[in-house]
C-alpha positions in Angstrom: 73.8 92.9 80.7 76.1 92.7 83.7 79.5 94.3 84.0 82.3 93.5 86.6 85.5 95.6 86.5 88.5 95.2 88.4 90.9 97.5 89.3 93.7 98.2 92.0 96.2 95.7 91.4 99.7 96.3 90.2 103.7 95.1 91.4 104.7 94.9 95.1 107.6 94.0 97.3 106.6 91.5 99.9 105.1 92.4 103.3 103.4 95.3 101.2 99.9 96.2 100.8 97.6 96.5 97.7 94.0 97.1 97.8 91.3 96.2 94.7 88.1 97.0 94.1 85.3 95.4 91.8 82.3 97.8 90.4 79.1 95.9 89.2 77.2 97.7 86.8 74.5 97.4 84.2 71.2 96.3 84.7 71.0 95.2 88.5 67.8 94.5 90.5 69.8 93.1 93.5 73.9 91.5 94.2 74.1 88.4 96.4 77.6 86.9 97.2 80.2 88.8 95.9 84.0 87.8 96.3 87.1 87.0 94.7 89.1 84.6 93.6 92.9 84.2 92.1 94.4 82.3 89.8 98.4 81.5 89.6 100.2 80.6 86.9 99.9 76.8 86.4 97.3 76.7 88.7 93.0 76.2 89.1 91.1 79.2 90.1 90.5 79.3 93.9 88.7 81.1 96.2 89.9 83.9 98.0 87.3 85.5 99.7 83.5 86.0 99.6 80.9 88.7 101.4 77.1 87.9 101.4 74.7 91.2 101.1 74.1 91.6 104.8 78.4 91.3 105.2 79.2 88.1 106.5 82.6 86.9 105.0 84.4 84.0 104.5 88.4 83.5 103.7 90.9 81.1 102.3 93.0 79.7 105.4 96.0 81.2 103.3 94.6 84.9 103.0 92.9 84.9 106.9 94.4 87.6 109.1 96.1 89.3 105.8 93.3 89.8 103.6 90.0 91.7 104.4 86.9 92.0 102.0 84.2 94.7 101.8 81.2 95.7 100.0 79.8 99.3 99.3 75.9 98.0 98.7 74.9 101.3 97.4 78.0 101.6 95.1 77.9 97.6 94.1 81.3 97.7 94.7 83.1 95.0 96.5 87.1 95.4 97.8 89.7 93.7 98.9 92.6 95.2 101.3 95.7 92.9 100.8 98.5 93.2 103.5 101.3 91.3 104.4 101.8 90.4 100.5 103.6 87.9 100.1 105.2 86.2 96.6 103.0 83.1 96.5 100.1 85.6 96.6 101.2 86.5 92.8 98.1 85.6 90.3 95.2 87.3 88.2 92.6 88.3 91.1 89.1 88.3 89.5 85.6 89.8 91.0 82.9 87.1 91.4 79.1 88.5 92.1 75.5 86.6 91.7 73.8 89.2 90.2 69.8 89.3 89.7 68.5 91.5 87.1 65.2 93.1 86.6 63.3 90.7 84.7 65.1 87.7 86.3 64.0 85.1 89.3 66.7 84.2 90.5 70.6 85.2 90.4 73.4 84.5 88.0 76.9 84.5 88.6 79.1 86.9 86.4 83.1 87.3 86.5 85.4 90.5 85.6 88.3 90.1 83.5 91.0 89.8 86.4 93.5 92.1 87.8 96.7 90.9 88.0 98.7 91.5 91.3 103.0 90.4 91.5 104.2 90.0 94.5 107.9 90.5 94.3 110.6 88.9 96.9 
């Protein structure tokens, strides 16, 4: 089994900063794409951002030049620095990571439970 655990969110004025963190753990042979993604109130899930194993990244336009992603390979830890928070950025953030195990060929994807970040105005 595959854990993903979420932490680092919490209540913010606009135009703060908030940074989270996702740990993988369990029984892990290797972590491909790892990223996160938010839901709103209301709203679909949606990507946020995503970091491959060797570190290239990719953004939602609405989170580019705010937002920055990172990984810890040796840690299986993925984070995400948020700045310039603003109050449409309120929603559950959850860690996303295609995970291979041991005995496995090939990766499956596996979700944390969601941190939930409020941006107030």
């Amino acid at each position: 089994q595959v854990q993903l655990v979420e932490s680092g969110g919490g209540l913010v004025k606009a135009g703060g900063s908030l940074r989270l963190s996702c740990a993988a753990s369990g029984s892990i042979f290797s972590i491909n794409t790892m990223g996160w993604y938010c839901q709103a109130p209301g709203k679909q899930r949606e990507l946020v951002a995503t970091i491959t194993s060797g570190g290239v990244t990719n953004y939602a336009d609405s989170v580019k030049g705010r937002f920055a992603i990172s990984r810890d390979n040796a840690k299986n830890t993925v984070y995400l620095q948020m700045n310039s928070l603003k109050p449409e950025d309120t929603a559950v953030y959850y860690c996303n990571a295609a995970v291979r195990t041991p005995r496995a060929s090939y990766a499956l994807e596996y979700w944390g439970k969601g941190t939930l970040v409020t941006v107030s105005s």
